[in-house]
TISE-181241 format. One line per field, with one value per residue (C-alpha): residue number from 1; residue in one letter; x negated, y, z negated. Coordinates in Angstrom, 1 decimal. Example, Ala and Ser with C-alpha at 12.3 -4.5 7.8 and 13.67 -1.06 7.14 Angstrom:
<kelos>
seq	1,2
type	A,S
px	-12.3,-13.7
py	-4.5,-1.1
pz	-7.8,-7.1
</kelos>
This chain:
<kelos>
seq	1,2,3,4,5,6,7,8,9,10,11,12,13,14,15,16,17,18,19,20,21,22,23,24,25,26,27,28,29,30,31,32,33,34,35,36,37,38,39,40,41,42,43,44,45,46,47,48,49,50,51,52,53,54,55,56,57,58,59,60,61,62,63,64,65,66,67,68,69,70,71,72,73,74,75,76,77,78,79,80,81,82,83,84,85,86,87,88,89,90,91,92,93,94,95,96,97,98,99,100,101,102,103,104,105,106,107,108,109,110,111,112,113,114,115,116,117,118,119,120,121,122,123,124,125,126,127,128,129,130,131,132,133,134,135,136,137,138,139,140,141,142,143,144,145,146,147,148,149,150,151,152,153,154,155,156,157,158,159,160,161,162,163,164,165,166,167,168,169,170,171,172,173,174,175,176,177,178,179,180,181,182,183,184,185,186,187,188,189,190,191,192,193,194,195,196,197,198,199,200,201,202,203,204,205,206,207,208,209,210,211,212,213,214,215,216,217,218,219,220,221,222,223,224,225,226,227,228,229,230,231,232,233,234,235,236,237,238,239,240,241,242,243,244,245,246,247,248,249,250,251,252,253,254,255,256,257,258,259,260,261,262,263,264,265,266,267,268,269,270,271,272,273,274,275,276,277,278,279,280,281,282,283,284,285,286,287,288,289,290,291,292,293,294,295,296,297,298,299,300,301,302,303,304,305,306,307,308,309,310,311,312,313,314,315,316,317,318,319,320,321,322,323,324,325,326,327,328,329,330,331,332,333,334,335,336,337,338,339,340,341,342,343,344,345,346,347,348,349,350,351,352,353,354,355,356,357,358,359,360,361,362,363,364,365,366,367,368,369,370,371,372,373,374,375,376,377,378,379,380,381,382,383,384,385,386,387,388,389,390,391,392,393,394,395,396,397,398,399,400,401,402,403,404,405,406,407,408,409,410,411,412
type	X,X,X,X,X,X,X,X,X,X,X,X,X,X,X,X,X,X,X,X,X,X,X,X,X,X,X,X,X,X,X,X,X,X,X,X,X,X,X,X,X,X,X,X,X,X,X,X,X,X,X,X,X,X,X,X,X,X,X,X,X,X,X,X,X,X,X,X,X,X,X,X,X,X,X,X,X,X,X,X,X,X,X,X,X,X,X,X,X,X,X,X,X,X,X,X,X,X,X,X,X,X,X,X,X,X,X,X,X,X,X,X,X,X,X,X,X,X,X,X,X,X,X,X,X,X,X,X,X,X,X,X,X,X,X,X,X,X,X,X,X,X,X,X,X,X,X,X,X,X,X,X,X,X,X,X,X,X,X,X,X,X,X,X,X,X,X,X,X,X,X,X,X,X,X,X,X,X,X,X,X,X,X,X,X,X,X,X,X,X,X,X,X,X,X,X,X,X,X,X,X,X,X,X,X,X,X,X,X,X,X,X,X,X,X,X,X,X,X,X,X,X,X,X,X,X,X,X,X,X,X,X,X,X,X,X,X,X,X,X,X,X,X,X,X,X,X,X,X,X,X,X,X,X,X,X,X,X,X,X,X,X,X,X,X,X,X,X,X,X,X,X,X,X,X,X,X,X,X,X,X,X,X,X,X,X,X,X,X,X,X,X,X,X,X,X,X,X,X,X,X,X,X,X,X,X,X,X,X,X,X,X,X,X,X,X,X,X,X,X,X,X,X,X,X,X,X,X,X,X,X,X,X,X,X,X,X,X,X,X,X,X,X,X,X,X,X,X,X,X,X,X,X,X,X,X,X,X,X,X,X,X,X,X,X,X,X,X,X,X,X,X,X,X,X,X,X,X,X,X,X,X,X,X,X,X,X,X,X,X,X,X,X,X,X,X,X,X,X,X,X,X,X,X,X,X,X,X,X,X,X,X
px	22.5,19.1,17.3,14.6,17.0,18.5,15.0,14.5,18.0,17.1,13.7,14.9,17.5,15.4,12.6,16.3,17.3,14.2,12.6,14.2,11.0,8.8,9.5,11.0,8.0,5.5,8.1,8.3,4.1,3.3,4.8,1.3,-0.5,-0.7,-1.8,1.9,0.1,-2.1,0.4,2.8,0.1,-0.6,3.4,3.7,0.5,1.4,5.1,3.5,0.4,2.8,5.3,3.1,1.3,4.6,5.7,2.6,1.9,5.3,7.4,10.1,12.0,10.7,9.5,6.7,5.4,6.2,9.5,11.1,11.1,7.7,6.8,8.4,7.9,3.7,4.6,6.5,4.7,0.8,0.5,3.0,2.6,-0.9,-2.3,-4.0,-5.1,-3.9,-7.2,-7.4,-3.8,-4.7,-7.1,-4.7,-2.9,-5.5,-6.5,-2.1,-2.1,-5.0,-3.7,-0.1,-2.0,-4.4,-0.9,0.3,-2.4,-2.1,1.6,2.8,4.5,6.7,6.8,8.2,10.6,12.0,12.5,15.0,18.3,20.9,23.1,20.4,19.6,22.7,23.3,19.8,21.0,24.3,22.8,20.3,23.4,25.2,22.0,21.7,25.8,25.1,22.1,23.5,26.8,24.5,22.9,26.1,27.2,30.5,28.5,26.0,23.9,24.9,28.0,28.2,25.8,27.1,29.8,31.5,30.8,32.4,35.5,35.6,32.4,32.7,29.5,30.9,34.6,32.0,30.1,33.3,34.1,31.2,31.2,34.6,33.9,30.6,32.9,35.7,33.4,31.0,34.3,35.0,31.6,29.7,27.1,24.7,27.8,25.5,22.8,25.5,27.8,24.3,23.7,27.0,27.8,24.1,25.6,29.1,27.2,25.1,28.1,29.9,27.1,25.8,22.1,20.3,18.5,15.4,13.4,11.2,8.8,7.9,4.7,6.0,2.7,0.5,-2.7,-1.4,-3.0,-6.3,-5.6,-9.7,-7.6,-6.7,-8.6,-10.6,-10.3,-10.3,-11.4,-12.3,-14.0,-10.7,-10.2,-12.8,-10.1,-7.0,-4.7,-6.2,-5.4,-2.4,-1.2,-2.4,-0.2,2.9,2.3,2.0,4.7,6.8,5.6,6.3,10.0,11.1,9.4,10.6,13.9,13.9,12.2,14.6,17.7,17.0,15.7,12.5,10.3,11.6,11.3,8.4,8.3,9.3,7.4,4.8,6.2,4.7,1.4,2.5,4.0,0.8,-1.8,-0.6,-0.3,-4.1,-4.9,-2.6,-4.3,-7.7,-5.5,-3.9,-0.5,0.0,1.2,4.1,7.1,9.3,12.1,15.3,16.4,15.2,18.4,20.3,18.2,19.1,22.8,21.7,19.9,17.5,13.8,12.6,8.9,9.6,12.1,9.3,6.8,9.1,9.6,6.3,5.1,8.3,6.5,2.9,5.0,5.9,2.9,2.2,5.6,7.2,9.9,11.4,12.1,13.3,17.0,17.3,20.1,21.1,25.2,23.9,21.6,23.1,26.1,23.8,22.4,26.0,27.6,24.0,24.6,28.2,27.2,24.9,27.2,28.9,26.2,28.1,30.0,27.4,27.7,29.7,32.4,32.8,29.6,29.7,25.8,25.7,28.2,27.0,23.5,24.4,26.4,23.7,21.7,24.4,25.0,21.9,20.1,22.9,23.1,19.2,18.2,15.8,15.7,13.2,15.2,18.3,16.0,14.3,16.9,18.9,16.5,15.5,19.6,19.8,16.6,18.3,22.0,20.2,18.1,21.1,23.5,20.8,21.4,17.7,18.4,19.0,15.5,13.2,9.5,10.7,13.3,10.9,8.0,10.1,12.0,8.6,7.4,10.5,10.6,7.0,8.3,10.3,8.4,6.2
py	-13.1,-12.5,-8.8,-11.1,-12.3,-9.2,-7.3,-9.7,-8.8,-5.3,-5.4,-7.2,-4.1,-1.3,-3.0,-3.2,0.3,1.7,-0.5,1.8,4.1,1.6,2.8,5.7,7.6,6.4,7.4,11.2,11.4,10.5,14.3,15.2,13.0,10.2,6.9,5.0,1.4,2.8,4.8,1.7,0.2,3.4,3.5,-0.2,0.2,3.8,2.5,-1.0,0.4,2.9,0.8,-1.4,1.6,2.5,-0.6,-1.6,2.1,3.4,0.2,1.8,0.6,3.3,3.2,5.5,6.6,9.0,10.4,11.8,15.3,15.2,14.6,16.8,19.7,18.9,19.1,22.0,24.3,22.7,22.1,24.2,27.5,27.8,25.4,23.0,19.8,16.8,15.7,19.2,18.7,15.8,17.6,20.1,17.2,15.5,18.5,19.1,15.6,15.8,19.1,17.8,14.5,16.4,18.3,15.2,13.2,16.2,16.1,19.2,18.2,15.8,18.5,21.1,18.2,17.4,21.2,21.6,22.2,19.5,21.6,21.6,18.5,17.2,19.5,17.4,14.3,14.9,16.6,13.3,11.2,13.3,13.5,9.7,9.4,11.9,9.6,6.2,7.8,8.9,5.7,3.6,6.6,8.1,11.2,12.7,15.6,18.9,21.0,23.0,20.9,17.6,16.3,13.0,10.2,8.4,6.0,3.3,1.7,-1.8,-1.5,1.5,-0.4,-3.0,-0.8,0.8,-2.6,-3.4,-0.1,-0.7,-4.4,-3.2,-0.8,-2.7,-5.7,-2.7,-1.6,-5.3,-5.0,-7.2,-5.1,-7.7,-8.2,-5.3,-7.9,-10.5,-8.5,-6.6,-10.2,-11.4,-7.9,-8.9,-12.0,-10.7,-8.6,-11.4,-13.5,-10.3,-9.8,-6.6,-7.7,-10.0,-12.3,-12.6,-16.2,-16.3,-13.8,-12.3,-13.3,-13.2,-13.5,-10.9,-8.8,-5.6,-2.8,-1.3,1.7,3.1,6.3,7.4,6.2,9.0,11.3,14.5,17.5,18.9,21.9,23.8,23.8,26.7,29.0,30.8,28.4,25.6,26.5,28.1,24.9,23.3,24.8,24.7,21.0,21.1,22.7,20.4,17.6,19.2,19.8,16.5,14.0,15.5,15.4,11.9,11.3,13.6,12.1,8.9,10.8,9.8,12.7,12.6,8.9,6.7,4.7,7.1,9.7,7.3,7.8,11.5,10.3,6.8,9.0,11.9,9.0,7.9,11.3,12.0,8.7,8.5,11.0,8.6,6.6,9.2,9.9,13.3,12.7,10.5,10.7,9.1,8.0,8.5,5.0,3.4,4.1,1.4,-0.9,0.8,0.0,-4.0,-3.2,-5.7,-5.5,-2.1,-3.5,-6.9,-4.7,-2.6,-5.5,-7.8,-4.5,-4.0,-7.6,-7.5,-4.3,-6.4,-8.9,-6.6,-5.3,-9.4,-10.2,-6.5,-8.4,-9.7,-6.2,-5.4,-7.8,-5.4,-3.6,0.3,-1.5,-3.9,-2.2,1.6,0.9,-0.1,3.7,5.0,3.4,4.3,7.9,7.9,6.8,9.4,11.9,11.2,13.0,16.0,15.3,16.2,20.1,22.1,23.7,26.4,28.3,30.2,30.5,26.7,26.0,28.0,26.4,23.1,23.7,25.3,21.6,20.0,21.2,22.5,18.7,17.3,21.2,21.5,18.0,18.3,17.7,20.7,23.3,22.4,22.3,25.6,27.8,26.4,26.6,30.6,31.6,30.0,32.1,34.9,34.5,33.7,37.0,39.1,37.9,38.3,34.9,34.7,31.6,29.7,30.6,27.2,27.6,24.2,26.6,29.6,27.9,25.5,28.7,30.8,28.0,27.5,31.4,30.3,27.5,29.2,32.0,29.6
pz	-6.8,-8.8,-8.4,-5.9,-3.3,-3.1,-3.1,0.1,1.4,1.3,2.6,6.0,6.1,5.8,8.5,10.7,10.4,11.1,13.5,16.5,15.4,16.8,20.2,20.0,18.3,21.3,23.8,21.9,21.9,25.8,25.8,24.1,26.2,24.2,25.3,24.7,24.3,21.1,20.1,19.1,17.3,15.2,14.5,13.4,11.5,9.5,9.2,7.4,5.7,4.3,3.1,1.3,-0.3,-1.4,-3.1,-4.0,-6.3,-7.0,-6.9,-4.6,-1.7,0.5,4.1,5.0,8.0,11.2,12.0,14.9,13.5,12.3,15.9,17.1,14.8,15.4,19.4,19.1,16.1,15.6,20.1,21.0,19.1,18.0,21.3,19.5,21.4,19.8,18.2,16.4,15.4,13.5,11.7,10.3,9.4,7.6,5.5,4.9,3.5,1.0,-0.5,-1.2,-2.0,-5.3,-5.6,-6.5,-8.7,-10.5,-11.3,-10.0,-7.2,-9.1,-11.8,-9.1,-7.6,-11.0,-12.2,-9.5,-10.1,-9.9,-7.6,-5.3,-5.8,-5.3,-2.2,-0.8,-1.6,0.5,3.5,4.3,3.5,6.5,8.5,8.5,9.1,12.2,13.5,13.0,15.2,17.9,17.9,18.4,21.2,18.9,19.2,22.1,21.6,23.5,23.0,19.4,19.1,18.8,21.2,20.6,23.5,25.4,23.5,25.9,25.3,23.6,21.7,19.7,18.8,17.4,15.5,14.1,13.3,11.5,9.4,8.0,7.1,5.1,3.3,2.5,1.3,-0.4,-2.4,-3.4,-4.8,-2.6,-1.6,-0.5,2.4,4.3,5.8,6.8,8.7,10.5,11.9,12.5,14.4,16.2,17.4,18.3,20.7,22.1,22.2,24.1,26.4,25.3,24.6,27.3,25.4,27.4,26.5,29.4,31.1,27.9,25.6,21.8,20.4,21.7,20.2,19.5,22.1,21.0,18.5,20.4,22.1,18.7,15.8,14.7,17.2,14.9,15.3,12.0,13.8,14.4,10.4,10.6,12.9,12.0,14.0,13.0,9.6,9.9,11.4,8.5,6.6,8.7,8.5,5.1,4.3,6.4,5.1,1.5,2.3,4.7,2.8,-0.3,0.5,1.0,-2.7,-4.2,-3.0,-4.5,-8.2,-7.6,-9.1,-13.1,-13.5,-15.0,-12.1,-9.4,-10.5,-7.9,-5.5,-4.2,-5.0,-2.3,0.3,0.5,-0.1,3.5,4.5,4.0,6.2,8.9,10.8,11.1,13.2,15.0,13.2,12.9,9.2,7.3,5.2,3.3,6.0,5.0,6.4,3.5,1.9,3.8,1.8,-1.7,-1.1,-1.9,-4.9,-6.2,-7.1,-5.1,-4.6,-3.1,-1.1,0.5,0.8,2.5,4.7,5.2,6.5,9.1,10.4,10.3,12.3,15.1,15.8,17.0,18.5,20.3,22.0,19.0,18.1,20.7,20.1,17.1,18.9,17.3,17.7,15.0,12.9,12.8,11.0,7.9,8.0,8.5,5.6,3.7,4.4,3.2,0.0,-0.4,0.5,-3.0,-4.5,-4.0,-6.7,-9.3,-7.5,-10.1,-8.1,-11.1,-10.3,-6.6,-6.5,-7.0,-4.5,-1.6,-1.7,-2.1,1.0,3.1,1.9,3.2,7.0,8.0,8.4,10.8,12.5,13.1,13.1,9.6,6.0,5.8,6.9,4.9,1.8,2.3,3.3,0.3,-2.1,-0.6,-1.0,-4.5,-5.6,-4.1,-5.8,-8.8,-8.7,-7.1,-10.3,-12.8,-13.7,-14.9,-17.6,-14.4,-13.0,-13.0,-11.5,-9.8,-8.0,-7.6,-6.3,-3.6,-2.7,-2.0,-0.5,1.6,2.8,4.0,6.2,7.6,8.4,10.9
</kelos>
């Protein structure tokens, strides 16, 4: 099949994956007070504006917008901590996006990405491949949060035998080489389950074309007045630093930072990450869902804009989303995240320093939830082995400078 088709392929499979966001992220911000209704329509916008922007500039299959953790991480640190109101959050946001975003036009935030060492990049790479595995087994109920801290749900639901299913067909078919066998066995596993009775389809009682609700309640609600406070900049640069580490990880798993093309792809994600916040998102990143599409291959920027449009679409037609059932589309993002688990490979088991922090990249996202914590305290316990050992030949300013900036995350 020709790099297009699959480029279309894959775009249809990274809007599947992470079109779950489209209601989960307005469910997370009510928490804050947010108006749900206007909060879809900024999600479905950040997520498509984003994606575009991203194929459009650094011609890679990348989905932009807000995550889970970013939302969380603004309700908890930004509202939480320092008791900023929403509005002023946004504003911390804004002025965290245009500083990674003159980072980037600049090229030092690729520079930094690429100067880090492959250990640790390979230690990134692995831990959002076993981040992605932990959420697509939540999503199909194999695994519950709670316990230490995951515990594993309950076995006798059918949904979760058919999600099982359709994992090991995608990677028995994957190791036969027929990789484009991913989008084909999402929809047949679809329509097992409609067949089976596990989605209603609902035909009637619902509008499919709708205008999307008013984005008034958050489009430009900022409040750039709490930039001239301590906590307003101090949130600034929690966010920024957040923003720094999650999104990077993303970018740095697929070895996007050293590449003529890729090296794009910062500039993309930030450029979004400076705007988003007119419309009320409290940021974006590169979401790590994308990588279900990679495993097609094809041509990356018809990838993202095919992904793109299908997010357009939703904002019109909400309903048809919602048949995209997680027992259909989460086996995609498990298998995704299996394959980049293999990166660990590239970690050379001779060297102890090497091994341990590729490690800590490795657990901590599935433990605590984030890419940003796996890839600080990783990068802070290299710095330190490479320091303790005198191993100074192994010292990059990639490593020192995400390490310093790392022992500053995690000092908010």
């Amino acid at each position: 099949m020709n790099s297009t088709l699959r480029g279309i392929a894959a775009g249809f499979i990274m809007f599947a994956a992470s079109a779950y966001l489209l209601f989960a992220i307005p469910g997370l911000l009510v928490q804050a007070g947010v108006n749900q209704a206007a909060a879809f329509t900024m999600t479905v916008t950040t997520i498509g504006v984003g994606t575009l922007v991203m194929g459009l500039v650094a011609r890679r299959a990348i989905v932009v917008g807000p995550s889970l953790t970013l939302i969380g991480f603004v309700l908890a640190v930004p509202v939480g901590v320092f008791g900023l109101s929403f509005g002023q959050t946004l504003a911390s946001a804004a002025l965290a996006g245009a500083v990674l975003l003159l980072l980037s036009l600049s090229g030092l935030r690729g520079k930094v990405m690429s100067g880090l060492p492959d250990e640790l990049k390979a230690g990134v790479t692995a831990g959002v491949g076993l981040l992605l595995v932990a959420n697509g087994l939540e999503r199909i109920g194999f695994l519950t949060r709670g316990g230490s801290p995951w515990s594993v749900g309950p076995l006798d639901e059918p949904r979760l035998w058919l999600s099982a299913a359709a994992v090991l067909l995608m990677l028995g078919l994957m190791v036969r080489g027929l990789r484009m066998a991913v989008l084909p066995v999402v929809v047949l596993t679809l329509i097992a389950g409609l067949t089976l009775g596990f989605t209603n389809l609902v035909l009637t009682g619902h509008t499919f074309l709708a205008v999307p609700p008013s984005l008034e309640p958050l489009l430009l609600i900022l409040d750039f007045t709490v930039l001239t406070t301590v906590p307003g900049l101090m949130a600034s640069g929690a966010i920024f630093l957040f923003l720094s580490f999650e999104s990077g990880a993303v970018i740095t798993a697929r070895r996007l930072s050293d590449d003529a093309g890729g090296g794009k792809a910062p500039v993309a994600d930030s450029l979004i990450m400076t705007i988003a916040p007119l419309i009320g998102a409290p940021g974006a990143v590169a979401l790590p869902h994308s990588s279900a599409g990679w495993l097609l291959g094809g041509d990356e920027r018809i990838a993202a804009v095919v992904a793109a449009v299908l997010f357009g679409l939703c904002a019109f037609s909400l309903p048809v989303v919602g048949q995209l059932q997680d027992y259909a589309t989460a086996p995609a993002v498990i298998v995704a995240g299996l394959v980049l688990c293999t990166g660990i490979r590239e970690i050379d088991f001779s060297d102890p320093g090497a091994v341990s922090a590729a490690f800590v990249a490795v657990l901590l996202p599935p433990l605590t939830g984030s890419f940003a914590a796996g890839f600080a305290v990783s990068a802070l316990l290299l710095l330190a082995i490479r320091l303790l050992s005198l191993d100074l030949p192994k010292l990059t300013p990639g490593l020192i400078v995400t390490a310093l900036a790392g022992g500053a995350y995690l000092a908010y």
